[in-house]
C-alpha positions as CSV (number, residue, x, y, z in Angstrom):
1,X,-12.3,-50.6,7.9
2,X,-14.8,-47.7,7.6
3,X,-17.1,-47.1,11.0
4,X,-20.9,-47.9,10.1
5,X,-23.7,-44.9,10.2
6,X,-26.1,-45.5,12.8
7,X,-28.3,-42.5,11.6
8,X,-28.0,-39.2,10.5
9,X,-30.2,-36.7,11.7
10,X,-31.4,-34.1,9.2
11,X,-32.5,-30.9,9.7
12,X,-33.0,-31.0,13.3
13,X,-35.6,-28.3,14.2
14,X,-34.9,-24.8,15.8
15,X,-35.6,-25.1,19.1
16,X,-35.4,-21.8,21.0
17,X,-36.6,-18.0,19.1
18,X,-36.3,-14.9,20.3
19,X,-37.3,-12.5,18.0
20,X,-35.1,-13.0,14.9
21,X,-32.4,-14.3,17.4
22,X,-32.5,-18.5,17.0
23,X,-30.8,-22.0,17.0
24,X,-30.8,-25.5,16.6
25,X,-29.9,-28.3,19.0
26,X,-28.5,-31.4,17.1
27,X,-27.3,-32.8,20.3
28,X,-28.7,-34.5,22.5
29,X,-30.1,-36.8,20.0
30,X,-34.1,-36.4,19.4
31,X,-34.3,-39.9,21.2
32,X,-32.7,-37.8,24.4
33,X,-29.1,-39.2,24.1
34,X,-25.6,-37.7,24.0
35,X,-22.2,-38.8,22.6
36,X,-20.5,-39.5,25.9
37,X,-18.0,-37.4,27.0
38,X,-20.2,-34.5,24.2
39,X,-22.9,-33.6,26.0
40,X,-24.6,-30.4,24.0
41,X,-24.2,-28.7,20.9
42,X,-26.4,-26.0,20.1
43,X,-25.8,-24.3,16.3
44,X,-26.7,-19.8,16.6
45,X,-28.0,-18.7,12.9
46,X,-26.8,-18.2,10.4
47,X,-28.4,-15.2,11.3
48,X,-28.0,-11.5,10.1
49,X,-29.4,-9.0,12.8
50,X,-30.6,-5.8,12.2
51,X,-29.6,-2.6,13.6
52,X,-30.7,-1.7,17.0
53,X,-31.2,-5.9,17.9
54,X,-31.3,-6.9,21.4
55,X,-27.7,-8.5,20.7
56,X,-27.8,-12.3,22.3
57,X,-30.3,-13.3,24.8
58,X,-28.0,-14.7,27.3
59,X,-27.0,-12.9,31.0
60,X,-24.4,-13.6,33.2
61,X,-25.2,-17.7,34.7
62,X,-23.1,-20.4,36.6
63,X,-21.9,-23.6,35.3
64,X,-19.9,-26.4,36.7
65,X,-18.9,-30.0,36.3
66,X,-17.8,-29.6,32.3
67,X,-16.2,-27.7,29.9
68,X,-18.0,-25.3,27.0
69,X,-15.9,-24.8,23.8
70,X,-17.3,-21.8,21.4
71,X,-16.5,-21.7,17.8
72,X,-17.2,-18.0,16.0
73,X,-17.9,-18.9,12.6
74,X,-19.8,-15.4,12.2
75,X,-19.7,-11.9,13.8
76,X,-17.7,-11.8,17.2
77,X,-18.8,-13.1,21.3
78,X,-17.1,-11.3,24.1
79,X,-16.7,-13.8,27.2
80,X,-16.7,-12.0,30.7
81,X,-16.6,-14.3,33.6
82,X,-16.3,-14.2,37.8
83,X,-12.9,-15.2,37.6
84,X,-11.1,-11.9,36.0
85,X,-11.3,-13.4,32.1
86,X,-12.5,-11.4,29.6
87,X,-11.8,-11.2,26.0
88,X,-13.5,-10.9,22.5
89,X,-13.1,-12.9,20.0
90,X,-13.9,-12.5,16.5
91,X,-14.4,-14.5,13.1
92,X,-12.8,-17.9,13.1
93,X,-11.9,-17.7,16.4
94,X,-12.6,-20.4,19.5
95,X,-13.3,-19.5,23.2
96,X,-12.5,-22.9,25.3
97,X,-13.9,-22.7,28.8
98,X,-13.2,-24.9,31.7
99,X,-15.9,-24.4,34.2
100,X,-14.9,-27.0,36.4
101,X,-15.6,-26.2,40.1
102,X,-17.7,-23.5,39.1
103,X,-17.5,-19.7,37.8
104,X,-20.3,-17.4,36.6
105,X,-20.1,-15.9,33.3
106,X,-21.6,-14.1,30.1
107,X,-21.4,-14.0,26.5
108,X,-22.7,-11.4,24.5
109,X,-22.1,-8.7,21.5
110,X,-20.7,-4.9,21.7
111,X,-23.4,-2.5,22.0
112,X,-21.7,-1.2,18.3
113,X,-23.2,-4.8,16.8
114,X,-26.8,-4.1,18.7
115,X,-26.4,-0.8,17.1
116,X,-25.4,-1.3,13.3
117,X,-26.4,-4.8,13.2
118,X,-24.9,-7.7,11.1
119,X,-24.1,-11.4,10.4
120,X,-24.3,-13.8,13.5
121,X,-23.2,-17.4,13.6
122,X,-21.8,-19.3,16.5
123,X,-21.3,-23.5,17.9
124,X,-21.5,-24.1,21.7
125,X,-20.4,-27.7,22.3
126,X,-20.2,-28.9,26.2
127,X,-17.9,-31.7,27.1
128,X,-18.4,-33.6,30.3
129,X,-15.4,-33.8,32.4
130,X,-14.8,-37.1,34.8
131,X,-15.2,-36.8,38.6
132,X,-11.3,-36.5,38.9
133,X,-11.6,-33.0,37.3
134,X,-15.0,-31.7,38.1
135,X,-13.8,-29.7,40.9
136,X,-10.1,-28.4,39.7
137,X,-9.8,-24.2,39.0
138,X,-11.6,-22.8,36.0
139,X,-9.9,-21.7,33.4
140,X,-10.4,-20.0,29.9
141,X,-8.7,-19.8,26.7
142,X,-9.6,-17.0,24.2
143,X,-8.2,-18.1,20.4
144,X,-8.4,-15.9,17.5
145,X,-8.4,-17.2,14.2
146,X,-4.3,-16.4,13.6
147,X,-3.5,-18.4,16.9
148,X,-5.4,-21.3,15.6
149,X,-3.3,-24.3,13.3
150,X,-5.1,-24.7,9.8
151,X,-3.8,-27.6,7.6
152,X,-4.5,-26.7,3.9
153,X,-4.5,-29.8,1.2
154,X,-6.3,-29.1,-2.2
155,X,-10.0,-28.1,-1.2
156,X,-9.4,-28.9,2.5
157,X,-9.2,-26.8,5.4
158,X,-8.9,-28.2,8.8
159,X,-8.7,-25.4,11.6
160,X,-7.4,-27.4,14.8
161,X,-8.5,-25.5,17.9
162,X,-7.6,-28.8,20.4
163,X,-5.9,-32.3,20.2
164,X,-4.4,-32.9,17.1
165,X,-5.5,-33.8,13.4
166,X,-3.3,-36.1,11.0
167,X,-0.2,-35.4,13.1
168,X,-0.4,-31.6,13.2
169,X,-1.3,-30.1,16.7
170,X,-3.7,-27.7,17.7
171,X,-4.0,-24.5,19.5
172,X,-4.2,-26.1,22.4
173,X,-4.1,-29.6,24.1
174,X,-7.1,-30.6,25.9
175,X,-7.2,-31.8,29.3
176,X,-9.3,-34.8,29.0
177,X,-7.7,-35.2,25.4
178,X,-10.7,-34.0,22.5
179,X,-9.5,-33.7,19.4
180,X,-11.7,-31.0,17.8
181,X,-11.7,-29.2,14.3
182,X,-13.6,-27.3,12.1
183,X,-13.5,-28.6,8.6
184,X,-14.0,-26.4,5.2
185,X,-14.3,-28.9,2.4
186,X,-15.1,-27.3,-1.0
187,X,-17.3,-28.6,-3.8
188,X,-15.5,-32.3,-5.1
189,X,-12.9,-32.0,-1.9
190,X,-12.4,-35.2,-0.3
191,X,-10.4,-36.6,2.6
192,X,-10.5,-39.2,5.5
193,X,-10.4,-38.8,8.8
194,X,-8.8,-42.3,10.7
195,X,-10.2,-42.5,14.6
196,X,-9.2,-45.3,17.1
197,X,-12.1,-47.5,17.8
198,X,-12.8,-46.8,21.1
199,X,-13.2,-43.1,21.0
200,X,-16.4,-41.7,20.4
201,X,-17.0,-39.2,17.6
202,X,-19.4,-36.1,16.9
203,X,-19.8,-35.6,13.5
204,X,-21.9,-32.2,12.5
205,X,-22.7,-30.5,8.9
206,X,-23.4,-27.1,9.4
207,X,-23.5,-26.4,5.4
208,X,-23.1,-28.0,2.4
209,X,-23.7,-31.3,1.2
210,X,-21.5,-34.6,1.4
211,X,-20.9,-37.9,1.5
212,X,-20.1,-39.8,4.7
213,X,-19.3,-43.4,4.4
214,X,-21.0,-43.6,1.4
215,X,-24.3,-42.0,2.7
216,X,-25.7,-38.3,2.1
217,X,-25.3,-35.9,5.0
218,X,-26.7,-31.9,4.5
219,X,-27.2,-29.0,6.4
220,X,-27.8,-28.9,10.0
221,X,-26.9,-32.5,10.0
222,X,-25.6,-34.9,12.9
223,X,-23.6,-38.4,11.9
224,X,-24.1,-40.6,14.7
225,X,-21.3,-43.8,14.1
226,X,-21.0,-47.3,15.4
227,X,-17.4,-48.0,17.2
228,X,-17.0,-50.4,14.7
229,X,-14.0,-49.1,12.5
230,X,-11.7,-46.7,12.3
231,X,-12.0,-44.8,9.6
232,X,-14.0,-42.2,8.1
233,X,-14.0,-41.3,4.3
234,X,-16.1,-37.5,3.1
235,X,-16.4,-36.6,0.1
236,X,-17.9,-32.8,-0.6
237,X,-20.6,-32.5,-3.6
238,X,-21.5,-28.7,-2.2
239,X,-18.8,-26.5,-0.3
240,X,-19.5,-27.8,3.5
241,X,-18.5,-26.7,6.8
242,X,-18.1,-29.6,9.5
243,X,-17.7,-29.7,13.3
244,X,-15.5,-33.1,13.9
245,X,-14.4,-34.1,17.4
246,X,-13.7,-36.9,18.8
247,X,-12.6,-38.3,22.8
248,X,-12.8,-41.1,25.1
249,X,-16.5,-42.0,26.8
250,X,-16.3,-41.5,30.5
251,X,-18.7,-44.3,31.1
252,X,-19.4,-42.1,34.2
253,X,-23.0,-41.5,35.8
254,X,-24.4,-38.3,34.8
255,X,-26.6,-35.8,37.0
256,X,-27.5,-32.9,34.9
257,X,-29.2,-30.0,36.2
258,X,-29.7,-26.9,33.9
259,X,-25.7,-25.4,33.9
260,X,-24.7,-28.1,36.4
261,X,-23.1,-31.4,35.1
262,X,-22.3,-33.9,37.9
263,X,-22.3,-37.3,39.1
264,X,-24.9,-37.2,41.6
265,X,-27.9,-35.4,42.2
266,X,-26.3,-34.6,45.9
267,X,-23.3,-33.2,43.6
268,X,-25.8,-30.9,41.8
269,X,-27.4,-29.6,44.8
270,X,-23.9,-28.8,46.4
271,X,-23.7,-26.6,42.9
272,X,-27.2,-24.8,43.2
273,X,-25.9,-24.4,47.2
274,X,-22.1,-23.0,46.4
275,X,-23.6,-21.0,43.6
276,X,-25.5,-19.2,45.8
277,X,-22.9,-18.8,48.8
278,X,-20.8,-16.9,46.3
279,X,-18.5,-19.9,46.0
280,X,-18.1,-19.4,41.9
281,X,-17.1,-15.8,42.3
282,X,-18.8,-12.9,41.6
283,X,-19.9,-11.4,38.2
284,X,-19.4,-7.3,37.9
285,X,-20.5,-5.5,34.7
């Protein structure tokens, strides 16, 4: 049985700018709700930058309780953190980052990009983790696009950076078990996508236009479903690029607090109080 639309939201509008730097934030919902365990998702450009740009206006900054994965549709991100991981990572690659009990860290471009300029396009999605794993050791996983499994069937491409899709595993397996993949449908490509009922699902159209369930979804569109079926049927009438995941909720109490994801607000200010005792490490340029 297909899973029921309970909205789509179109065209969600940008909601940070910096200079010709910008992006969207389908999630959370415009009503202020998330898709538990997905907490954010914010969508950088499509953007081309010109030469001499200030590069991304991000600095080094904490997080803990959750994890943040990083897709590189465009351009390239180097991730530099307090815990000794650093890598760049370019075009179609994924940077999966578990902040857990906390680390400090920054993303940003190679002064050669602020220089010349150029195409800029990333995803940021954070996913809550359950009190059981808030506090375990950080750790980071830096995927380029050849480490990542893509399954190719007529005008599908499904690039699986965690979990698993139809059987084929992904890069890697995710600790609180998200399945999550970047899908290239082109023009008149269809396929479905089958989902046990009780795991929640984030559904996001960066591009393109398609049919989801029988209803139209477009650019810079969020598919929120009803755990009411299992199964999901897309059918492309533009070339479209989707962000699908799917986990268990946690059904856990969330205290949020700027790069802090807890379960209490005395959880976040043991965060703010660690953060500064130099208990996440220590961030050198």
């Amino acid at each position: 049985m297909q899973r029921s639309i309970n909205k789509i939201n179109m065209n969600h509008p940008i909601s940070g700018s910096l200079s010709s730097y910008h992006f969207y934030s389908p999630l959370p919902l415009p009503d202020g709700n998330t898709i538990d365990p997905f907490l954010l998702l914010h969508h950088h450009g499509p953007m081309t930058l010109p030469p001499y740009n200030a590069g991304m206006p991000f600095g080094p900054h904490p997080h803990r309780g959750f994890e943040t994965v990083t897709w590189i549709v465009k351009g390239h991100v180097v991730h530099k953190d307090s815990h000794g991981f650093h890598s760049r990572i370019d075009e179609g690659g994924v940077q999966w980052m578990t902040a857990a009990r906390g680390l400090i860290h920054n993303e940003y471009v190679e002064d050669s990009f602020k220089e010349k300029g150029g195409d800029l396009e990333l995803l940021q999605l954070w996913i809550n983790l359950p009190a059981k794993q808030k506090m375990i050791p950080p750790k980071y996983t830096g995927l380029q696009k050849e480490d990542i499994p893509l399954v190719e069937n007529d005008k599908v491409k499904v690039a699986i950076a965690g979990g698993q899709w139809n059987g084929h595993k992904g890069a890697l397996q995710s600790i609180t078990d998200i399945n999550a993949i970047l899908m290239d449908i082109s023009a008149g490509g269809s396929t479905t996508i089958n989902v046990a009922k009780e795991r929640n699902i984030l559904f996001y159209v960066l591009h393109g236009e398609l049919s989801v369930n029988g209803r139209t979804a477009g650019d810079r569109s969020m598919v929120v479903f009803n755990n009411d079926g299992d199964e999901i049927a897309i059918t492309a009438s533009k070339d479209a690029l989707i962000l699908y995941c799917d986990g268990l909720p946690l059904n856990e109490p969330v205290a949020w607090h700027g790069p802090y994801v807890m379960n209490t607000q005395t959880e976040i200010m043991e965060a703010m109080r660690d953060e500064r005792m130099g208990k996440f490490g220590f961030y050198i340029d």
